[in-house]
HTML snippet that shows the backbone in 3Dmol.js (N, CA, C, O; Angstrom):
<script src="https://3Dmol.org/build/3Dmol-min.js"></script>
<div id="view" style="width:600px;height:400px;position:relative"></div>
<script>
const pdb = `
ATOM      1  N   UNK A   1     -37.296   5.405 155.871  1.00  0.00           N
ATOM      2  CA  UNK A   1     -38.258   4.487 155.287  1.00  0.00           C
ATOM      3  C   UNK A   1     -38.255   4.666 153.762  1.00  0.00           C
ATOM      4  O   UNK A   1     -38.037   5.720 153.166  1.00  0.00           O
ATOM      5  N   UNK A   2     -38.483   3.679 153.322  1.00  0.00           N
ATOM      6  CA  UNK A   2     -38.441   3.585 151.511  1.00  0.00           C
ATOM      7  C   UNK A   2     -39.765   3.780 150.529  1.00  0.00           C
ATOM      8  O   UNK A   2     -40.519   2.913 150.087  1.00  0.00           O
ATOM      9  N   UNK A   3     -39.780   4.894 150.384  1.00  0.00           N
ATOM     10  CA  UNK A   3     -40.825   5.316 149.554  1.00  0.00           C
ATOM     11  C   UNK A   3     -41.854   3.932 148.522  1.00  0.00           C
ATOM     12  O   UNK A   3     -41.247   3.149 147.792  1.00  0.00           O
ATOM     13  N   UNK A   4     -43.087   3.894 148.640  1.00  0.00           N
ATOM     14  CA  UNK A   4     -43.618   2.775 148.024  1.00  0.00           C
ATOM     15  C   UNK A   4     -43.246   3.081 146.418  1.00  0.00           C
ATOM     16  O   UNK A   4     -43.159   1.956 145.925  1.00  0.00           O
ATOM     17  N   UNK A   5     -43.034   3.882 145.569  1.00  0.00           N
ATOM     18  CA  UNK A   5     -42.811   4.384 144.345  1.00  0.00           C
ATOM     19  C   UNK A   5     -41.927   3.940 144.389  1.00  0.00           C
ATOM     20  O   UNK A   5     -42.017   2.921 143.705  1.00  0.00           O
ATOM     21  N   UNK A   6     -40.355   4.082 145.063  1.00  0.00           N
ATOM     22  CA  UNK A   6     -39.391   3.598 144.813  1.00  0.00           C
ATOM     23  C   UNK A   6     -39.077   2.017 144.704  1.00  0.00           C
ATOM     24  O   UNK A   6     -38.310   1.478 143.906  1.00  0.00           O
ATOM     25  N   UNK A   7     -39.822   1.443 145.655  1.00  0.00           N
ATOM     26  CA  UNK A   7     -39.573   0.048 145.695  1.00  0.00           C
ATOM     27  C   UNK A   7     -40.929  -0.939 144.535  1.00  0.00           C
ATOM     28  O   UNK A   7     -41.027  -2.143 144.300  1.00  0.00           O
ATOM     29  N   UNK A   8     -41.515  -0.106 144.204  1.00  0.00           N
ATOM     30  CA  UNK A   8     -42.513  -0.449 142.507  1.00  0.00           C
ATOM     31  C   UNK A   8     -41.887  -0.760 141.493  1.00  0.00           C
ATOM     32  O   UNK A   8     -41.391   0.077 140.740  1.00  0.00           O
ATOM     33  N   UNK A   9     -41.821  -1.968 141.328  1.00  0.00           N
ATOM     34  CA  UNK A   9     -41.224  -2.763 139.922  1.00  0.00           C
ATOM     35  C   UNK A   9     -41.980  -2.574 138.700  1.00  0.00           C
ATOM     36  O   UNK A   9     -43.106  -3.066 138.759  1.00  0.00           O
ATOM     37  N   UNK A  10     -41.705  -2.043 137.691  1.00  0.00           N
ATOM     38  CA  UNK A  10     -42.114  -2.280 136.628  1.00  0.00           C
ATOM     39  C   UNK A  10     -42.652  -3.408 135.768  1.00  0.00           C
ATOM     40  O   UNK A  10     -41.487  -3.806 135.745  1.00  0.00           O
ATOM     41  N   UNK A  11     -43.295  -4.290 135.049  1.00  0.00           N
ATOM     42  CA  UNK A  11     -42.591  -5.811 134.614  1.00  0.00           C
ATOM     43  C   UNK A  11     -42.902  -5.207 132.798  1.00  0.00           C
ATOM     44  O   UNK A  11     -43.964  -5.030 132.201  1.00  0.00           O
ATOM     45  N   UNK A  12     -41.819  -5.070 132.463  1.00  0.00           N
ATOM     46  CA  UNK A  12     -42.012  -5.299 130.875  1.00  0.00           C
ATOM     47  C   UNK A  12     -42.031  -6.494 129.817  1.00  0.00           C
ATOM     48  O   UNK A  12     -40.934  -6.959 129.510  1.00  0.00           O
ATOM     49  N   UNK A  13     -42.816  -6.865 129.415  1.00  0.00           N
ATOM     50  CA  UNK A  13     -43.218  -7.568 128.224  1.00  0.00           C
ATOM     51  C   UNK A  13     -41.947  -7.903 127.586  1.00  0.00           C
ATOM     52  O   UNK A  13     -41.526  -6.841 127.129  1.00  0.00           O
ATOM     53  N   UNK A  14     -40.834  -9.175 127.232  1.00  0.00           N
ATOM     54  CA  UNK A  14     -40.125  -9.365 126.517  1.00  0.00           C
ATOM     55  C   UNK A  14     -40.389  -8.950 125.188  1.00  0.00           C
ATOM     56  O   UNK A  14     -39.656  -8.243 124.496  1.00  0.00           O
ATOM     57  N   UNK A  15     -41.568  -9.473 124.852  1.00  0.00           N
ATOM     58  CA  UNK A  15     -41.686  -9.603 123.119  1.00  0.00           C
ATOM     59  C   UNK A  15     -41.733  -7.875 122.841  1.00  0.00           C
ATOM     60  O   UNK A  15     -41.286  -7.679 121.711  1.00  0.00           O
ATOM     61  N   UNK A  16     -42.108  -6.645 123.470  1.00  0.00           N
ATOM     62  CA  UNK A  16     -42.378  -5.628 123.395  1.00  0.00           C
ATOM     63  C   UNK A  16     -41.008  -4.956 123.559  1.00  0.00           C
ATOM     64  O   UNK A  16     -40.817  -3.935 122.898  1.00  0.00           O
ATOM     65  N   UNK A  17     -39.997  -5.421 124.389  1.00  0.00           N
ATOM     66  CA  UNK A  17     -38.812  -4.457 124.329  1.00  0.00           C
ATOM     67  C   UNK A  17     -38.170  -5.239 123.132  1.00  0.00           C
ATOM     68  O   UNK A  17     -37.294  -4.570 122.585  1.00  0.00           O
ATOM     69  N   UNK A  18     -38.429  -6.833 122.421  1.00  0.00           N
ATOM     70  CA  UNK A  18     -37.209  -7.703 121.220  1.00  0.00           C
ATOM     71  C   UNK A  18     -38.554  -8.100 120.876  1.00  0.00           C
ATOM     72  O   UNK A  18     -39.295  -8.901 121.446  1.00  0.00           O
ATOM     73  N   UNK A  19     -38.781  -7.231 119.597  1.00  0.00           N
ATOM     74  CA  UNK A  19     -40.245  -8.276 118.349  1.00  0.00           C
ATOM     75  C   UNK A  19     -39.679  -8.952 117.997  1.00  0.00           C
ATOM     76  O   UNK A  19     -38.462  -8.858 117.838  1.00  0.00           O
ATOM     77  N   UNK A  20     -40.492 -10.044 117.705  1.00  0.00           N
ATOM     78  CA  UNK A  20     -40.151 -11.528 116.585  1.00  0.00           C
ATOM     79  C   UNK A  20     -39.712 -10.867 115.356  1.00  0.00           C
ATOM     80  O   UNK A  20     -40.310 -10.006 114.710  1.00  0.00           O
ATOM     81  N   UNK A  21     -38.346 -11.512 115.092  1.00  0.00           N
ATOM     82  CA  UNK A  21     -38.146 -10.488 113.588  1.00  0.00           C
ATOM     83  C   UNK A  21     -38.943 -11.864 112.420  1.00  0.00           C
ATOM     84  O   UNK A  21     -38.792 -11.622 111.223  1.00  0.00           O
ATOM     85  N   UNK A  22     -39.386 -12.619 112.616  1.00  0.00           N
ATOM     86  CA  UNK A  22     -40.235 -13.075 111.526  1.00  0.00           C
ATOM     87  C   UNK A  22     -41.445 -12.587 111.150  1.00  0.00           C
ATOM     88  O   UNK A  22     -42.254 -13.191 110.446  1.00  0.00           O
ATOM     89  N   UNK A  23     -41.626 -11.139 111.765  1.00  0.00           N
ATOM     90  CA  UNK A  23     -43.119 -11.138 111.825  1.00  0.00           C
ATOM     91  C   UNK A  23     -42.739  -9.596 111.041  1.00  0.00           C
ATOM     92  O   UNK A  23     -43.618  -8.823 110.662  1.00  0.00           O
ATOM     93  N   UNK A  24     -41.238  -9.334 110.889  1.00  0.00           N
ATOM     94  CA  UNK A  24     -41.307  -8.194 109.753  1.00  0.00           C
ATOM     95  C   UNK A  24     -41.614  -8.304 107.829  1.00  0.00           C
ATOM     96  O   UNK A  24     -41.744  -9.401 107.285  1.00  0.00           O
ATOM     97  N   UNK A  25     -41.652  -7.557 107.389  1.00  0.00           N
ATOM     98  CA  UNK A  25     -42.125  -7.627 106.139  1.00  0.00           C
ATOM     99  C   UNK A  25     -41.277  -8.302 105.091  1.00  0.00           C
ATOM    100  O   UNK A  25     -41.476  -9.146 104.217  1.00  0.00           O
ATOM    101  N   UNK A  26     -40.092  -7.486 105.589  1.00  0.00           N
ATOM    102  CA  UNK A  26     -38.510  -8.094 104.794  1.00  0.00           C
ATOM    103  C   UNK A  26     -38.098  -9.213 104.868  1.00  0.00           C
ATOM    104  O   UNK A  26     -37.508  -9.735 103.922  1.00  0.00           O
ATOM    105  N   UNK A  27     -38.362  -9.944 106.224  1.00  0.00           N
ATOM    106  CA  UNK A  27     -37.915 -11.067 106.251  1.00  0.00           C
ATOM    107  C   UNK A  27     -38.811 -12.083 105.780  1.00  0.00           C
ATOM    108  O   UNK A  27     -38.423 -13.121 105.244  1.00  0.00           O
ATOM    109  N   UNK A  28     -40.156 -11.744 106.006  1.00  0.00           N
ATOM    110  CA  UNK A  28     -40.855 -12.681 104.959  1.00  0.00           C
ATOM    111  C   UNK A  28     -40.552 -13.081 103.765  1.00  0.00           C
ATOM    112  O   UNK A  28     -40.337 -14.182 103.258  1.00  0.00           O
ATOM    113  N   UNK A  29     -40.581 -11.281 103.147  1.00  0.00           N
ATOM    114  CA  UNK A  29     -40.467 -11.770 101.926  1.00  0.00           C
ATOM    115  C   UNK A  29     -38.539 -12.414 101.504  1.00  0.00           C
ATOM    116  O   UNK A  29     -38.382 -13.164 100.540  1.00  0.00           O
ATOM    117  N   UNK A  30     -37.833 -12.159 102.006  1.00  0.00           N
ATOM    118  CA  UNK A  30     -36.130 -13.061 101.801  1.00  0.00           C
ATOM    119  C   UNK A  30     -36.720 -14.617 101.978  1.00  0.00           C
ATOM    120  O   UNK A  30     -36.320 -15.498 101.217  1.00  0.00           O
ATOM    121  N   UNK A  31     -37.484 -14.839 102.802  1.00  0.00           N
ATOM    122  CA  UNK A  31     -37.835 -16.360 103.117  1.00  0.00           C
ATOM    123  C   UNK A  31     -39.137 -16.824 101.895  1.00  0.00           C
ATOM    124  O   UNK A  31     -39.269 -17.950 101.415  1.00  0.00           O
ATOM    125  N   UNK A  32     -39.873 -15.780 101.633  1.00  0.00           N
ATOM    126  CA  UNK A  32     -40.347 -16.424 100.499  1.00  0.00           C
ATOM    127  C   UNK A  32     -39.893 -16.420  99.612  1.00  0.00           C
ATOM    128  O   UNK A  32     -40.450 -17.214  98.854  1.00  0.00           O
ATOM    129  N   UNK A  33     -38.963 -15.850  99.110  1.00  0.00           N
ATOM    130  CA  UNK A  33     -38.032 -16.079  97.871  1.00  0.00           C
ATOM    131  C   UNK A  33     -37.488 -17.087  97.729  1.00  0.00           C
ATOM    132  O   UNK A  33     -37.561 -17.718  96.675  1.00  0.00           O
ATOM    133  N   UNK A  34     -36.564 -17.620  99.136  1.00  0.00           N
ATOM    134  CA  UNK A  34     -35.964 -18.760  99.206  1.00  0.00           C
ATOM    135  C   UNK A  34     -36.890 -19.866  98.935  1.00  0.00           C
ATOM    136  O   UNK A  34     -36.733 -20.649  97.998  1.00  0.00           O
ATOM    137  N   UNK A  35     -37.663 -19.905  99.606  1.00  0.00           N
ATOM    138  CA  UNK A  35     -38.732 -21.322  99.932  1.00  0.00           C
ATOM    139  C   UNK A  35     -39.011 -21.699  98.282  1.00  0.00           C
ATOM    140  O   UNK A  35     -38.830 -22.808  97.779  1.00  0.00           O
ATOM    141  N   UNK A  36     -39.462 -20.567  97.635  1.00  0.00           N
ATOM    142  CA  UNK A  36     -40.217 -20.567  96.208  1.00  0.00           C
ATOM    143  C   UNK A  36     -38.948 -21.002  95.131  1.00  0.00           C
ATOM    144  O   UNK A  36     -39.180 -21.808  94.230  1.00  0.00           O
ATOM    145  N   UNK A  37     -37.544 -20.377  95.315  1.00  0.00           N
ATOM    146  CA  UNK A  37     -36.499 -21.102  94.432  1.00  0.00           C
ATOM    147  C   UNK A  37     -36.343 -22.325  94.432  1.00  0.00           C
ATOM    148  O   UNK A  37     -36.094 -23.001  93.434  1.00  0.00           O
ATOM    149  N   UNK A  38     -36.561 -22.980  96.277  1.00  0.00           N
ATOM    150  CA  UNK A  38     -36.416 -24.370  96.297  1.00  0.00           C
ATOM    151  C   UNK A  38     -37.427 -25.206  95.954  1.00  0.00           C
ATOM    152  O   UNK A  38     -37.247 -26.296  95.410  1.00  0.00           O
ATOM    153  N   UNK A  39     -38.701 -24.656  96.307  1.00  0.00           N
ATOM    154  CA  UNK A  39     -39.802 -25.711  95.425  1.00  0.00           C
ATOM    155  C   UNK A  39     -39.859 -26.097  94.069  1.00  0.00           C
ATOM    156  O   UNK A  39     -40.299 -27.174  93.666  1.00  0.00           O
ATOM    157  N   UNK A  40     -39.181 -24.748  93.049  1.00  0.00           N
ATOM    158  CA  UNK A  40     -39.337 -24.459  91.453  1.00  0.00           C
ATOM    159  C   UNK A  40     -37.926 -25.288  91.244  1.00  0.00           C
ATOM    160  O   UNK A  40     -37.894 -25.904  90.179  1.00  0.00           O
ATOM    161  N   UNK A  41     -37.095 -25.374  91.832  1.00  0.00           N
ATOM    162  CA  UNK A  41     -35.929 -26.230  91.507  1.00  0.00           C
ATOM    163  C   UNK A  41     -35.934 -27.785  91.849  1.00  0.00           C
ATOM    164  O   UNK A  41     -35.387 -28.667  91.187  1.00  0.00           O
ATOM    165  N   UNK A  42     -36.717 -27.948  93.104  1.00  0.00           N
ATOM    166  CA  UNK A  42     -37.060 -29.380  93.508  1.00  0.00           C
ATOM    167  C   UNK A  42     -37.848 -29.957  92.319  1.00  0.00           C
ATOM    168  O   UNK A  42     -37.600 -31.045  91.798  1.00  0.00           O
ATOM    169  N   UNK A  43     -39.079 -28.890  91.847  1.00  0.00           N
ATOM    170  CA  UNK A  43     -39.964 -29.800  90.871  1.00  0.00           C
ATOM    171  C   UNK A  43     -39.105 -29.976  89.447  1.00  0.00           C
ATOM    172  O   UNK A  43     -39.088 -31.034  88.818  1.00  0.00           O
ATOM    173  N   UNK A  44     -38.362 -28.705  89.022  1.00  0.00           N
ATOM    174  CA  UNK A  44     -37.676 -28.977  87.367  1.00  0.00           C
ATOM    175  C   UNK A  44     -36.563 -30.155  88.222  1.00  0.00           C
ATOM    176  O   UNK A  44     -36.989 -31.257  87.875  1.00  0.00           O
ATOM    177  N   UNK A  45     -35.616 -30.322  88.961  1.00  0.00           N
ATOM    178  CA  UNK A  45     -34.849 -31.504  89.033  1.00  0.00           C
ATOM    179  C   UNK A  45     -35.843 -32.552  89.338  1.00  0.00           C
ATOM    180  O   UNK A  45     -35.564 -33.509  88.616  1.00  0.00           O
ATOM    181  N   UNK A  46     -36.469 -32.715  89.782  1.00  0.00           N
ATOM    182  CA  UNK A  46     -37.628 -34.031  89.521  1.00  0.00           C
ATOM    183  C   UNK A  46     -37.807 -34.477  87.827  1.00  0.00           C
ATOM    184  O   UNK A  46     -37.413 -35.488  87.245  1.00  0.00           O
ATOM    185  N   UNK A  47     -38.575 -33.267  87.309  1.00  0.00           N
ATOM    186  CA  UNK A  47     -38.955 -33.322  86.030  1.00  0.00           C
ATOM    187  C   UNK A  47     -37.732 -33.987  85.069  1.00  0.00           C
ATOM    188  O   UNK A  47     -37.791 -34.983  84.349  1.00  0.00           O
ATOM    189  N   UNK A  48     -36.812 -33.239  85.276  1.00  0.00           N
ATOM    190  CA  UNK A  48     -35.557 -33.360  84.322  1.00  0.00           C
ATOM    191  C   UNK A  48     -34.732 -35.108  84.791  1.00  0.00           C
ATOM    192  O   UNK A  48     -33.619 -35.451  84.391  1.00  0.00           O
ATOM    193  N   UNK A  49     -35.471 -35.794  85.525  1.00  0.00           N
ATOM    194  CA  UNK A  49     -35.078 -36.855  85.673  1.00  0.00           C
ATOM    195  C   UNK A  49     -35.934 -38.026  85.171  1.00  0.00           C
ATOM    196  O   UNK A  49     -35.565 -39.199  85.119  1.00  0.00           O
ATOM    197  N   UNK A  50     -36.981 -37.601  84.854  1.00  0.00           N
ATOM    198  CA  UNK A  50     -37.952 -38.765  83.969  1.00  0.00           C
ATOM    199  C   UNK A  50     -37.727 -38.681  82.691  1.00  0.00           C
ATOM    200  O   UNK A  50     -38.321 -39.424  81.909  1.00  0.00           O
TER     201      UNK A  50
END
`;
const viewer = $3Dmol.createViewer("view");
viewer.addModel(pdb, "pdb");
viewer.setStyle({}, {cartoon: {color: "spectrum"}});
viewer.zoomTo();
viewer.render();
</script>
């Protein structure tokens, strides 16, 4: 007969064994860098066209 312990499934949490890597510090900040070059370049090429 098969021990009840043995046949006890675990269930682990995806997000707990693979975190969201957007929710680290580094990658924020690489993405706010980006975002902020493209807004400051969207507005001077705007500007520089009137």
């Amino acid at each position: 007969m098969i021990n009840e312990s043995e046949t006890e499934l675990t269930c682990h949490r995806y997000v707990d064994d693979h975190p969201d890597l957007t929710n680290e510090l580094a990658v924020m900040i690489i993405f706010a860098v980006l975002y902020v070059h493209i807004f400051v370049l969207g507005i001077v090429g705007n500007v520089a066209v009137l």
